[in-house]
Every structure is written in structure tokens, then in C-alpha cells.
C-alpha positions as a Markdown table, in Angstrom:
| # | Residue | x | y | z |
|---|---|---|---|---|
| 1 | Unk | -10.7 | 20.9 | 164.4 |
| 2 | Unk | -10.7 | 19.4 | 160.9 |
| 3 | Unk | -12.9 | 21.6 | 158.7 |
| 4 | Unk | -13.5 | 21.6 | 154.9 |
| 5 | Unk | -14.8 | 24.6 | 152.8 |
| 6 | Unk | -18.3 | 24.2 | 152.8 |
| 7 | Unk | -18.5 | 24.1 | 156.7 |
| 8 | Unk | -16.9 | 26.8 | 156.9 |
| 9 | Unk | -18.9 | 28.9 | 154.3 |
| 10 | Unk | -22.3 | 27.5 | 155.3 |
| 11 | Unk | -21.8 | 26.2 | 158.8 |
| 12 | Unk | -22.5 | 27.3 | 162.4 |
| 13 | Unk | -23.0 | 31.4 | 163.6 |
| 14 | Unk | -19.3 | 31.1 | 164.2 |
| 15 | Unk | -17.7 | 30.3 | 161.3 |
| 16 | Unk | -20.1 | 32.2 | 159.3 |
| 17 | Unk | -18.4 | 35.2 | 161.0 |
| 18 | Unk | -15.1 | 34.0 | 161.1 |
| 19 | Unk | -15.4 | 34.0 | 157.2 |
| 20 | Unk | -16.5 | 37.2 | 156.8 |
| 21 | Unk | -14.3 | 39.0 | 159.9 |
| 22 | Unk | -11.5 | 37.4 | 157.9 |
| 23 | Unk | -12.3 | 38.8 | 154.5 |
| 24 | Unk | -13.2 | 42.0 | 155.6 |
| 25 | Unk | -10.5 | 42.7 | 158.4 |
| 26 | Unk | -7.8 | 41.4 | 155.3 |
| 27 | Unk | -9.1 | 43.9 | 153.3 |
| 28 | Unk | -9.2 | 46.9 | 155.5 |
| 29 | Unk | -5.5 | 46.6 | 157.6 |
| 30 | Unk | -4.3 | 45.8 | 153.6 |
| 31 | Unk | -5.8 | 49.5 | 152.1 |
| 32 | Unk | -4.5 | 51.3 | 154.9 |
| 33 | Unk | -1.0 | 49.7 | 154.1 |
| 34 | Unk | -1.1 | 50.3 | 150.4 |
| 35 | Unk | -2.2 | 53.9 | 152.0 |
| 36 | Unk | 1.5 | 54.2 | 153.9 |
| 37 | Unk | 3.0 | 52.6 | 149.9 |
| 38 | Unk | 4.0 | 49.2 | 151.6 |
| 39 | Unk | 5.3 | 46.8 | 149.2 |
| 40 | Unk | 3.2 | 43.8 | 148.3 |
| 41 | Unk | 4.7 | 41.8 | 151.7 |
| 42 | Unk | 4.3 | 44.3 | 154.0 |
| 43 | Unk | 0.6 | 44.5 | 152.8 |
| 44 | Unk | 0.3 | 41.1 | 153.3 |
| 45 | Unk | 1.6 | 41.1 | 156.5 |
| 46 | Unk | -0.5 | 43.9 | 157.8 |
| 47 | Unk | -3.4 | 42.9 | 156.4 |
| 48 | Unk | -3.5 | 39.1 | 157.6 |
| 49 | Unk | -2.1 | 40.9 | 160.9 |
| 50 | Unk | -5.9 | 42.5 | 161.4 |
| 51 | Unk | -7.4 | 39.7 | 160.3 |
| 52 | Unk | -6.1 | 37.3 | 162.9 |
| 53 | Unk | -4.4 | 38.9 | 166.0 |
| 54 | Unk | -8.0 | 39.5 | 167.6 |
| 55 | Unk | -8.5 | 35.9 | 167.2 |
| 56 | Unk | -5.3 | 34.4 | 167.9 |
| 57 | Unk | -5.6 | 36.7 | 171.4 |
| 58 | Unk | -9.1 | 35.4 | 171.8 |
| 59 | Unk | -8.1 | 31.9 | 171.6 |
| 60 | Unk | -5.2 | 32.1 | 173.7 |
| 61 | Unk | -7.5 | 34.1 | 176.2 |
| 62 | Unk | -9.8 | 30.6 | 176.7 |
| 63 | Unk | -6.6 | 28.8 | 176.7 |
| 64 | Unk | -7.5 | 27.1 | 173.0 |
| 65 | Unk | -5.2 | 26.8 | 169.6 |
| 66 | Unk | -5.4 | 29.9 | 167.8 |
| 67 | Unk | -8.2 | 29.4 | 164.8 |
| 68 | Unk | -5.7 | 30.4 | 162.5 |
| 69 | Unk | -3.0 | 27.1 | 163.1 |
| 70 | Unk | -5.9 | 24.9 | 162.4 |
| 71 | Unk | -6.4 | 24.9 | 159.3 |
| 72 | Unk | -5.0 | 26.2 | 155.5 |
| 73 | Unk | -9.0 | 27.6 | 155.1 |
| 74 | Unk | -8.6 | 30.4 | 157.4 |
| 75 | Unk | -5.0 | 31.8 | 155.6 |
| 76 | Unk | -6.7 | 31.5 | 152.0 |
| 77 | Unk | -9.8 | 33.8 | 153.7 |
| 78 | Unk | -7.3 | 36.7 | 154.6 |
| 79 | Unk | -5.2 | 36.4 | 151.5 |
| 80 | Unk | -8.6 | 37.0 | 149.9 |
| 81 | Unk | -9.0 | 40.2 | 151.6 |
| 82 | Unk | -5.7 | 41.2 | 150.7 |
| 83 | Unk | -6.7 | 40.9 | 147.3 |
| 84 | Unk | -9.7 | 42.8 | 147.1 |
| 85 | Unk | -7.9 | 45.8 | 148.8 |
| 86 | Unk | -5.1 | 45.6 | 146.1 |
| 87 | Unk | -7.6 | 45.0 | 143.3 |
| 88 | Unk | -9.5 | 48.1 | 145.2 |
| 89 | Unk | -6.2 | 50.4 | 144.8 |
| 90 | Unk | -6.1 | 49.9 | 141.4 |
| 91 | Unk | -9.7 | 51.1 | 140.5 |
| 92 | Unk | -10.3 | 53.7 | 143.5 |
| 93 | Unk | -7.6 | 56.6 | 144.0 |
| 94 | Unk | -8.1 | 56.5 | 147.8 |
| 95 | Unk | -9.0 | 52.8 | 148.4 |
| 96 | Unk | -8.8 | 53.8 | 152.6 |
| 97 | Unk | -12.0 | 55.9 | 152.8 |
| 98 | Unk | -14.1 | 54.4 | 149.9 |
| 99 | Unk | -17.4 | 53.5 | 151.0 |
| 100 | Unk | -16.9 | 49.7 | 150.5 |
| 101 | Unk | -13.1 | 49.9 | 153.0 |
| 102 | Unk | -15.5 | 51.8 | 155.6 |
| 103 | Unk | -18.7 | 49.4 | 155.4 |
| 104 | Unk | -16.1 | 45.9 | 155.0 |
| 105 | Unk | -14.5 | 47.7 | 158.8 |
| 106 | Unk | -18.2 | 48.0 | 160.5 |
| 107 | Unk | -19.0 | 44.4 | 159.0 |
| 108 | Unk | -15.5 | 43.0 | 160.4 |
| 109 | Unk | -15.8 | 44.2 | 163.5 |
| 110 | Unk | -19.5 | 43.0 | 163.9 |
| 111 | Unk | -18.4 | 39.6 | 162.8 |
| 112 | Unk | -15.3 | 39.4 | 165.2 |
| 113 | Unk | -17.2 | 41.0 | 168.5 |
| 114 | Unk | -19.5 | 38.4 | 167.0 |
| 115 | Unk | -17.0 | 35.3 | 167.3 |
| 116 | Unk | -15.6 | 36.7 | 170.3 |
| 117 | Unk | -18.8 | 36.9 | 172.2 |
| 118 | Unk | -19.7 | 32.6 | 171.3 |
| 119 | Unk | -16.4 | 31.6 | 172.2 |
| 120 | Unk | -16.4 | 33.3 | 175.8 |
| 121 | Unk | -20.0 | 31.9 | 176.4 |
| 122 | Unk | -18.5 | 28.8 | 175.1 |
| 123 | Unk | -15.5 | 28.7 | 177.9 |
| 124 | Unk | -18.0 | 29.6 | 180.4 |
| 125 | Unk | -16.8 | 32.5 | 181.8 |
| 126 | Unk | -18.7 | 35.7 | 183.4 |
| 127 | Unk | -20.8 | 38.6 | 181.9 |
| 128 | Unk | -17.6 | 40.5 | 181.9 |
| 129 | Unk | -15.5 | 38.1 | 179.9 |
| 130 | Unk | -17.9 | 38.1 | 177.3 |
| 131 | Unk | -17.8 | 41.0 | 177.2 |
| 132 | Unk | -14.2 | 41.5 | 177.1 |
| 133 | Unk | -12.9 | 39.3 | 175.0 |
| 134 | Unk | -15.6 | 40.4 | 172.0 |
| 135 | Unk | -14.2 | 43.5 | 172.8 |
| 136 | Unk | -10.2 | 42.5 | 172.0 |
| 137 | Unk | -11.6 | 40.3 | 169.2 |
| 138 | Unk | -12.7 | 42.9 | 167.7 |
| 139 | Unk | -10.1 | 45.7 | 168.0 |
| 140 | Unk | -7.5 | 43.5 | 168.5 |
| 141 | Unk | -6.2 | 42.8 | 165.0 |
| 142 | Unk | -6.3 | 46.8 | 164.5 |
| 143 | Unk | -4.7 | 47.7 | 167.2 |
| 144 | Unk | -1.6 | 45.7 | 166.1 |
| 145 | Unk | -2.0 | 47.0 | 162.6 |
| 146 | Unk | -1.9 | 50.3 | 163.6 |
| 147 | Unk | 1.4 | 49.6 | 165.3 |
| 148 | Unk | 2.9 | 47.8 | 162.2 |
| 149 | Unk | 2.0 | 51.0 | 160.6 |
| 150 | Unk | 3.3 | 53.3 | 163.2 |
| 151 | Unk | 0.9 | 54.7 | 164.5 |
| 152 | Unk | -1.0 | 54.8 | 168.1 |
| 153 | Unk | -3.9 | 52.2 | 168.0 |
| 154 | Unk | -6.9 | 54.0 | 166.6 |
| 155 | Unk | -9.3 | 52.1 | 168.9 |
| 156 | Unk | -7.5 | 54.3 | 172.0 |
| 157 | Unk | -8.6 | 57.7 | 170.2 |
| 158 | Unk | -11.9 | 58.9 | 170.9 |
| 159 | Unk | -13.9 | 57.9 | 168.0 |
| 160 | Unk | -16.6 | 55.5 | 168.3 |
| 161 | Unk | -15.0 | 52.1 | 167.2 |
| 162 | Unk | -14.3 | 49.9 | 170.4 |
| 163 | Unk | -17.3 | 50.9 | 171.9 |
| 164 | Unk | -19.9 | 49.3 | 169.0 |
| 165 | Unk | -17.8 | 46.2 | 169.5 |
| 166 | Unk | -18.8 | 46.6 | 173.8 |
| 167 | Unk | -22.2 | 47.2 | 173.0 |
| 168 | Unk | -22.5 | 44.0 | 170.7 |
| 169 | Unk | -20.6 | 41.8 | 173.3 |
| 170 | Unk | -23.3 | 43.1 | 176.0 |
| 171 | Unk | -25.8 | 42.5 | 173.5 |
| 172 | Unk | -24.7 | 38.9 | 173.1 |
| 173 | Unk | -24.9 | 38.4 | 177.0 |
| 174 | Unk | -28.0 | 39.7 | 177.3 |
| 175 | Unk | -30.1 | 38.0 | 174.9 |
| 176 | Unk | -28.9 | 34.7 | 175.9 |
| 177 | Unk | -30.2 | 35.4 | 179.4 |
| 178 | Unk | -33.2 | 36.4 | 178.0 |
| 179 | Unk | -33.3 | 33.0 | 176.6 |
| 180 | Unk | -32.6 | 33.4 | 173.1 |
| 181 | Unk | -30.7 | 31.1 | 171.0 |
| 182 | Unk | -27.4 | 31.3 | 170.1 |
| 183 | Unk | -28.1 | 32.0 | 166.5 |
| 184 | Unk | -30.7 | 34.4 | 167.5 |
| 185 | Unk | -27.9 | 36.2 | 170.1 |
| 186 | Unk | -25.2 | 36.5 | 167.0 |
| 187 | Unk | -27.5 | 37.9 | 165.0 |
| 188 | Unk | -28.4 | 40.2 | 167.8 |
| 189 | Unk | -25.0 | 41.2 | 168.7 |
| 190 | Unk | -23.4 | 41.5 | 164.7 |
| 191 | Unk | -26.5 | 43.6 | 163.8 |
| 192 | Unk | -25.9 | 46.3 | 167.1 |
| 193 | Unk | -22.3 | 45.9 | 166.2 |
| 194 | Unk | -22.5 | 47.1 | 162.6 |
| 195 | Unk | -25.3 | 49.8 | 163.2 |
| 196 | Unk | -24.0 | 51.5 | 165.6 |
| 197 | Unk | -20.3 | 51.9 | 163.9 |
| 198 | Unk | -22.4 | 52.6 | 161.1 |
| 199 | Unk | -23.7 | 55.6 | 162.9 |
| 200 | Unk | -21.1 | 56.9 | 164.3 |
| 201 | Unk | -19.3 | 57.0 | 160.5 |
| 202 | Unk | -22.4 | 58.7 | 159.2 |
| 203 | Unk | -22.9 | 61.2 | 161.9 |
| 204 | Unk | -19.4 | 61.5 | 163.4 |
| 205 | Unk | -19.9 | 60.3 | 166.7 |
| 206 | Unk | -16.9 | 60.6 | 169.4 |
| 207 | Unk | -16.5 | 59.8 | 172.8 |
| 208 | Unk | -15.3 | 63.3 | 174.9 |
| 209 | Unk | -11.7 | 63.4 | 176.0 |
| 210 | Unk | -10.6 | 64.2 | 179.4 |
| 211 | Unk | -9.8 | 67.6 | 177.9 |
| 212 | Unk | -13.5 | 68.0 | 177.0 |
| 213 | Unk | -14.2 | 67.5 | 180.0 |
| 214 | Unk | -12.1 | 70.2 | 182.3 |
| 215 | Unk | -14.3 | 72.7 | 183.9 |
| 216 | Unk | -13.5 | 76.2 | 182.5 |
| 217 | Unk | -10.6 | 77.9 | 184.1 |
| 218 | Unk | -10.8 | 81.3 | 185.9 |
């Protein structure tokens, strides 16, 4: 898919998110490595890893080229994120829990549940696809940065992170059978996405552990 730099900053739904996944993810796997005092490569590397192993899993998922071996565009997007979060290290002390790291996380994984959710519809395949692979768009390129940084995957812990990015995905799904357009359903799904993460940052939502669960012993 040939694509020049005004399609992709002005085009379709999808790479309207794409873009700004891209950006954002860069920036947030990139301040949590200048958090562990990674050199300048291995901030790269996690950064760019958050900002296109959901995507790359996507594609493969719907048996397509990964986004990210189509074209230069894509690379220059997450080496802009990288950027920001180094530029962000030097003005902010803890870069990691600023306001603008936390509010660039909620917007990235709005815009990859986002891009995850067209391209299932797109492959045609059933509610819970859709579903699905919004989901590992998503959380995907977080999970692995969490590994690089080693770490368990923060999605598997019971904050409220994976689950925004389930409820968008369902969104998706069920405004297009509702009949909406697919604009209208990306817009539906990114803003559920981002307000509920959103949420859950302000008010400290969790999901309950198993351990929460266990009736009270005698």
C-alpha cells in the first residue's frame, strides 16, 4: 500500500489513528525506558516496540503485511514519539506519570483498539474477532514492552487497561450493526476507549483479583 504523508495525516479513520497510536504509544513505552535509565537504543527499541507489536500481531492475525514493512512513514511516526518522551525527560523530573505520558497512553490505546476494530471488520470475521483483535492491538505493543523492561505485562494485573480497549472493540461492533458508518463507529469506539481509561486513572478503578474474591475463612 503506497502512501504519502498527507494521506496518512488527513486520510481515512484508520490512518488517522494509526498516526496518533503511533506517536503516542512511541512516547509512552520510550518514558518508561528512560524510567529503568536505558541508553538512547534501548529507548528506541522499547518505544517503537509499543508502538508497533499490537499492529504487526494484528496484521499477521488477518493474514496481511505488517503496517509497519509498508512504508518509511510509519517508522518516522514512532521515532517521533521517542522524541517527545526524551525531550519530556529533560523538562519533567518524572516524565512516566506526568499528566501528558498518562493522557498520550489513554489516547494510544483508543486509537489502536480503534485500528484494530476496522481491520477485523475489514477481514470479515465474527463479533468476537473484532473484538479480540482491538483488544491485542491495543495492549499488544505494551505487553511486549513490559517484557523488554522486565517486568510482567501490566495489562495482566488488575488495573483497568485491557478492559477500556474490550469495551471500545464492542463498541465498534455494535454501532456498525446499528447501522452506523464506519467513521461514525471509530469515533464511537476511540471516544469509549479513552473515557473510560480516563476514568479509571482518575478514580482508580481495578478489576477484583481471585484473592478478592475468597469467601472468608473460618
Amino acid at each position: 500500500m503506497d502512501q504519502n504523508l498527507l494521506a496518512v495525516l488527513f486520510g481515512d479513520p484508520f490512518t488517522a489513528m494509526t498516526t496518533v497510536g503511533l506517536v503516542a504509544f512511541a512516547l509512552v513505552g520510550s518514558s518508561k525506558a528512560i524510567r529503568e535509565g536505558f541508553d538512547l537504543l534501548g529507548v528506541t527499541i522499547v518505544g517503537l516496540a509499543m508502538a508497533f507489536a499490537g499492529g504487526a500481531t494484528r496484521d499477521l492475525l488477518v493474514a496481511r503485511v505488517p503496517l509497519v514493512l509498508q512504508s518509511p512513514i510509519e517508522i518516522g511516526l514512532g521515532l517521533l514519539g521517542v522524541g517527545l518522551a526524551i525531550a519530556l525527560s529533560v523538562v519533567f523530573t518524572s516524565p512516566e506519570t506526568h499528566p501528558i505520558t498518562l493522557v498520550s497512553d489513554a489516547i494510544g490505546l483508543a486509537a489502536f483498539a480503534t485500528t484494530g476494530a476496522i481491520v477485523a471488520t475489514g477481514a470479515g470475521v465474527s463479533v468476537f474477532g473484532v473484538v479480540a483483535i482491538a483488544t491485542i492491538n491495543a495492549v499488544g505493543g505494551g505487553a511486549l514492552a513490559d517484557i523488554l523492561l522486565d517486568r510482567s505485562p501490566f495489562v495482566l494485573f488488575e488495573d483497568f487497561y485491557a478492559t477500556c480497549a474490550v469495551l471500545g472493540g464492542s463498541a465498534y461492533w455494535i454501532a456498525g450493526a446499528l447501522g452506523a458508518t464506519g467513521s461514525t463507529a471509530a469515533a464511537v469506539c476511540a471516544a469509549v476507549t479513552v473515557v473510560t481509561r480516563l476514568a479509571a486513572v482518575t478514580y482508580g478503578w481495578t478489576l477484583p483479583t481471585v484473592q478478592n474474591l475468597e469467601l472468608p475463612r473460618e
